[in-house]
TITI-310087 format. One line per 5 residues: their letters; for each residue x, y, z of C-alpha. Coordinates in steps of 0.2 Angstrom, whole numbers. Layout:
# TITI-310087
a) X:Y:Z  ...
This chain:
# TITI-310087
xxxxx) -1055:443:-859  -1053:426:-851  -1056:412:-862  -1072:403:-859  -1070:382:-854
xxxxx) -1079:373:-866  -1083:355:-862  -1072:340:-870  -1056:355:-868  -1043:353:-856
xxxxx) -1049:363:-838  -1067:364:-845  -1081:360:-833  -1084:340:-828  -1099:332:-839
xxxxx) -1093:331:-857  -1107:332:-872  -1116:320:-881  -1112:313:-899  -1107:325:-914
xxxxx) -1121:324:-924  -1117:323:-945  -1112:339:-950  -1115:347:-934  -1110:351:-916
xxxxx) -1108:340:-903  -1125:338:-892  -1126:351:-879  -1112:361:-882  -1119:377:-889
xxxxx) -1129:375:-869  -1110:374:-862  -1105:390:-872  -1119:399:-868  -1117:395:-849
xxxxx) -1098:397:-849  -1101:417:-856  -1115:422:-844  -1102:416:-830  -1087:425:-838
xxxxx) -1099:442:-838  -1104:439:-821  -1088:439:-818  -1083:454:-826  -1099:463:-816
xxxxx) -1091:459:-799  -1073:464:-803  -1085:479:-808  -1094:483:-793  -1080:478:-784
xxxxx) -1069:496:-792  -1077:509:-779  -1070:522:-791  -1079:516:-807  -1097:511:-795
xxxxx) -1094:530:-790  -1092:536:-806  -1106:525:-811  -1117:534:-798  -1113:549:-803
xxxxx) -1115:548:-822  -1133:540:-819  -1135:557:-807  -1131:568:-820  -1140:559:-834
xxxxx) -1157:560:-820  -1153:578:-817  -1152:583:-835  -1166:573:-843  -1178:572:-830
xxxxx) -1173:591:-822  -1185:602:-832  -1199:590:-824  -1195:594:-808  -1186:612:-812
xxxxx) -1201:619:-823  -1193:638:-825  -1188:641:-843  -1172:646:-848  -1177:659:-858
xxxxx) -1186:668:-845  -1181:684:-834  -1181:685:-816  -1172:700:-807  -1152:701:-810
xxxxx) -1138:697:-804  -1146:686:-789  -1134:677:-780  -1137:660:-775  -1151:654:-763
xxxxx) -1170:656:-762  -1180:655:-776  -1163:652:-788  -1155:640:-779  -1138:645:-791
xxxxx) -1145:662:-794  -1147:671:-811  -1136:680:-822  -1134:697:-828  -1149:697:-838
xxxxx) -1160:688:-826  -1159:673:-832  -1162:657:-822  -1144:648:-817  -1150:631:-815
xxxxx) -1160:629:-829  -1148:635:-839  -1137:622:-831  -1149:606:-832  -1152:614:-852
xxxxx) -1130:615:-855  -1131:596:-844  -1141:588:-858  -1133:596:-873  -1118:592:-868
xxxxx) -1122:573:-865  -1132:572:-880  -1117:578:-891  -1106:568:-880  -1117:551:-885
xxxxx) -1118:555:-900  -1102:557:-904  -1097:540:-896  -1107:531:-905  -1104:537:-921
xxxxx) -1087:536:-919  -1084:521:-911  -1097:513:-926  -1086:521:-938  -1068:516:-931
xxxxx) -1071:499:-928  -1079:494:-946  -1065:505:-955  -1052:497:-942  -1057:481:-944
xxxxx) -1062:480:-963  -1043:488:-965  -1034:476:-953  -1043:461:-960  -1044:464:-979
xxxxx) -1026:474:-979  -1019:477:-995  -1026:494:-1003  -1040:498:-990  -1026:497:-978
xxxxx) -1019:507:-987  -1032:521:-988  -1038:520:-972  -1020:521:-963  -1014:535:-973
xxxxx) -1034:544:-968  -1030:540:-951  -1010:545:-953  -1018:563:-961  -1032:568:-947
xxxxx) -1017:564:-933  -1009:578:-940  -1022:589:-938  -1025:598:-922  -1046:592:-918
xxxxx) -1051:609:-910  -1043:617:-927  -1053:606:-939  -1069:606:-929  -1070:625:-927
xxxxx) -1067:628:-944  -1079:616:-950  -1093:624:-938  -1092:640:-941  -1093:636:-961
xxxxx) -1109:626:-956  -1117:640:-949  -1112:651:-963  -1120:639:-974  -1137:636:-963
xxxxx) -1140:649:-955  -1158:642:-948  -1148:628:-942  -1137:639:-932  -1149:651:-924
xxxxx) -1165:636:-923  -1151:626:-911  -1136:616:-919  -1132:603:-907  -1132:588:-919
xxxxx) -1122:596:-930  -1109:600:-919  -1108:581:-914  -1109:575:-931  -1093:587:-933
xxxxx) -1084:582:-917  -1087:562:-923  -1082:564:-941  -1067:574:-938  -1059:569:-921
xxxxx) -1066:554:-914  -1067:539:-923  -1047:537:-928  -1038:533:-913  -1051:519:-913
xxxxx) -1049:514:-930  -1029:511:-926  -1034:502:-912  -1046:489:-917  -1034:489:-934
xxxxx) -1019:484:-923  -1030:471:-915  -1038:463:-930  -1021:461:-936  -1016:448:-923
xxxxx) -1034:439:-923  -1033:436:-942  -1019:423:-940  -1028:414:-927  -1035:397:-927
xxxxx) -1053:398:-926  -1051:412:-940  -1044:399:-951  -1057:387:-948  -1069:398:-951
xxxxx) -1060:402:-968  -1059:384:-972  -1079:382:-970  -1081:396:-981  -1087:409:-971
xxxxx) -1088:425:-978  -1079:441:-976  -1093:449:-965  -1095:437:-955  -1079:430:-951
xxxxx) -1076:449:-947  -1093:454:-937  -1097:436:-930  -1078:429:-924  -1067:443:-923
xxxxx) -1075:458:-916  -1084:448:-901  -1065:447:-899  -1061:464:-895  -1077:470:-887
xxxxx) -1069:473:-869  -1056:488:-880  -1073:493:-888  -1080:498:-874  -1067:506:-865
xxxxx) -1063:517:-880  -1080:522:-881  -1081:527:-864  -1065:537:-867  -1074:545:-883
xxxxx) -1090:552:-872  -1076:560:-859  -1065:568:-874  -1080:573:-883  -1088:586:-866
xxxxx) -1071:593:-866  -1071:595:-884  -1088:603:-887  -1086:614:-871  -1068:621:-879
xxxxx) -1077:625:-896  -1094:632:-887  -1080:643:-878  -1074:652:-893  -1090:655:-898
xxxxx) -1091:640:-912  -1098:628:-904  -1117:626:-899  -1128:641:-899  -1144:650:-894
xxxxx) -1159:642:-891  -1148:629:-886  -1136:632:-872  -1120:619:-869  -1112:621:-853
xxxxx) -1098:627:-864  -1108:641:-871  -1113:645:-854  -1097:647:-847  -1093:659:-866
xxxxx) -1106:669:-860  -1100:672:-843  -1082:672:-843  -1081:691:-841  -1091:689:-825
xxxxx) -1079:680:-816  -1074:691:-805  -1091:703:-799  -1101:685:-802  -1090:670:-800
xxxxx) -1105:656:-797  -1109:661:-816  -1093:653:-824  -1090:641:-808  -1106:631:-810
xxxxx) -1105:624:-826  -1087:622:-824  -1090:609:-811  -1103:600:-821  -1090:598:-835
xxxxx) -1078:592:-823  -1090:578:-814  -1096:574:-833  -1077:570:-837  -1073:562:-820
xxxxx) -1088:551:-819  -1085:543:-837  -1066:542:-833  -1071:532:-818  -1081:520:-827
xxxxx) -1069:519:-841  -1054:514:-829  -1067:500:-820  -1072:496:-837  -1055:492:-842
xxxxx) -1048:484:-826  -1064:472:-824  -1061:466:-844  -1044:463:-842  -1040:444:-844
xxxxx) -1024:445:-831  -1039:450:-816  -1038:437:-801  -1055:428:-803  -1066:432:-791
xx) -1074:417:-782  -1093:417:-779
């Protein structure tokens, strides 16, 4: 991000502060600070709203999160529950049933939120995860470098939907109840553990690595701060704008994810229903019933597109080389 002007620094605002108190900061200059960062997000939310794609995808992804949390308000026919079969789309089933009879949009606002609840889930674990493990290894180095490069190094190898589905299909085997009383959570703890959080580990690591040798990092040294704080307090702030792309890039990986491991059948199951599982369940009826794989194939799609879009304005509206944008 675009370093904040600080009064009494070359370029920063006119006005310079007060007397240094003993010990202490000079007399307004936290206020300065604290003005100079609301102005630099400001900024970053008009480069924002100025990316139509990510204000789109924005749109969208607030549409879907409205449509699959607030959906069985509005939508009140369960998912469980047997209407005639096989009815195409239209009338009293706006996206018509399935062989069985059941409903296709509740079944679809039902798969929507699994899905986004696994997604978030796994984006925050993960991203929690990789940036303390990449920035504890990139700052401390030595052996906890070490151990967690050569983790890191080992999980690479390992192809995710290989590790995951192995590690599912032991979980059921080990809880049953968990498996046939709706397993959602444990998929995304899987998916977190086992995929997710590296690449940001090696990330924030590669970026810690160059903040360490900075100046105020030193300072900061010098006046004794500890190790926590010199990581949680100076250097992260530091790499927020990667954070948050990356975890934007997380929720995205982790809908395609889930929806190839409910597809092989070791993903999310019944009661629950992913829009991965629903598209398992219907895969057979592409042809005599198309809008039953169709459907939640285009919700994964918008799902992915809609965080990539916000991921790409997230990134562009955070980057430091940006032309400012005047008020």
């Amino acid at each position: 991000m675009a370093d904040l002007l600080v009064p009494g620094t070359p370029g920063g605002p006119p006005g310079g502060p007060g007397q240094a108190g003993p010990g202490g900061p000079p007399d307004g200059a936290a206020g300065f600070v604290g003005v100079a960062a609301a102005s630099q997000w400001r900024l970053v939310a008009r480069r924002f709203v100025r990316h139509r794609a990510a204000l789109a995808g924005s749109v969208l992804f607030a549409a879907l999160l409205l449509f699959a949390f607030a959906g069985p308000l509005l939508w009140d026919r369960s998912l469980d529950a047997v209407h005639p079969p096989k009815v195409p789309p239209g009338g009293a089933h706006p996206l018509g049933t399935d062989r069985i009879g059941r409903d296709v949009l509740a079944g679809i606002i039902s798969g929507t939120r699994f899905s986004l609840q696994i997604a978030l889930v796994v984006a925050l674990v993960a991203t929690v995860l990789g940036v303390v493990l990449g920035a504890l290894a990139g700052y401390l180095r030595g052996w906890v470098d070490s151990a967690v490069s050569r983790l890191v190094d080992l999980l690479l190898c390992i192809p995710p939907l290989v590790v995951t589905a192995v590690l599912a299909r032991n979980s059921f085997t080990l809880a049953p109840s968990a498996a046939s009383g709706g397993n959602w959570l444990t998929v995304a703890l899987i998916l977190a553990l086992f995929t997710a959080w590296f690449p940001i580990a090696r990330t924030i690591r590669g970026m810690v690595l160059s903040l360490r040798e900075k100046e105020f990092v030193e300072a900061a040294r010098a006046l004794g701060a500890s190790t926590p704080r010199i990581v949680f307090r100076h250097i992260l702030p530091n790499t927020v704008d990667v954070i948050i792309v990356n975890a934007t890039v997380t929720v995205a990986q982790a809908v395609l994810l889930e929806s190839a491991l409910s597809f092989i059948g070791l993903g999310v199951r019944r009661p629950s229903a992913s829009l991965g599982l629903l598209i398992n369940e219907n895969r057979n009826e592409i042809a005599t019933l198309p809008w039953l794989f169709w459907f939640p194939f285009l919700f994964i799609v918008l799902i992915s597109l809609s965080v990539n879009f916000v991921g790409d304005g997230l990134r562009d509206a955070l980057d430091p080389r940006q032309k400012r944008v005047r008020a």
